[in-house]
Residue, then its C-alpha position, 0 to 999 in steps of 0.5 A: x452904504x452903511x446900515x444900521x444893523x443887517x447888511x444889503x444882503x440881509x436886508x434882501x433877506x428880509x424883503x424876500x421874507x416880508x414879501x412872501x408873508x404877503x403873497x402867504x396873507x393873500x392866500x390865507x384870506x381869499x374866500x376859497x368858496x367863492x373863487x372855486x363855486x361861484x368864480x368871483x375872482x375870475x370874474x371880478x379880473x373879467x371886468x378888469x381886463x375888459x376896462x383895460x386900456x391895453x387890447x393885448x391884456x384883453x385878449x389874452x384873457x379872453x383867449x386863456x383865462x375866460x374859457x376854462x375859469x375854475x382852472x384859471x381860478x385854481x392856478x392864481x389860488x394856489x400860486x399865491x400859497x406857492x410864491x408865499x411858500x417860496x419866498x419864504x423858504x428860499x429866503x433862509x438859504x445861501x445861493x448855490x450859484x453866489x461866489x462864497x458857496x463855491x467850494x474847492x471843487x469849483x477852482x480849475x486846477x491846472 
């Protein structure tokens, strides 16, 4: 498949990229106040889970995120400054596992 200017990989790049600008912009405009005080987001996933058609997503809710909420509150917080962080990042580097950054040290001489 021919594409206009990036290759498929570049343009894997460039999701990768967009993508964690994304998870960057969700971090950046939470109200950090209310999710950590007031724990409007986890209450907010509290009335999710709870209309959720699927029991297994209610209890496991109930199980792990509705009895230590400020933590739960936390962890989805800052997984969101990571997930941004990572993509990004990881986007701008080749692989160490892709075929072409095998050196001559990854040939079995024999």
């Amino acid at each position: 498949m021919d594409t206009i200017w990036l290759t498929g990989g570049e343009w894997l790049a460039v999701l990768r990229i967009r993508l964690g600008l994304w998870w960057l912009e969700s971090w950046r405009h939470k109200d950090r106040k209310a999710w950590f005080e007031r724990g409007t987001g986890i209450a907010w996933a509290a009335d999710i889970a709870a209309a959720h058609h699927w029991t297994a997503v209610r209890n496991g809710f109930d199980a792990v995120v509705a009895p230590r909420p400020r933590t739960m509150a936390y962890v989805v917080a800052y997984a969101e400054l990571a997930l941004g962080l990572g993509l990004i990042t990881a986007s701008s580097r080749r692989s160490p596992w892709s075929a072409d950054s095998c050196s001559t040290s990854c040939t079995s001489s024999s």
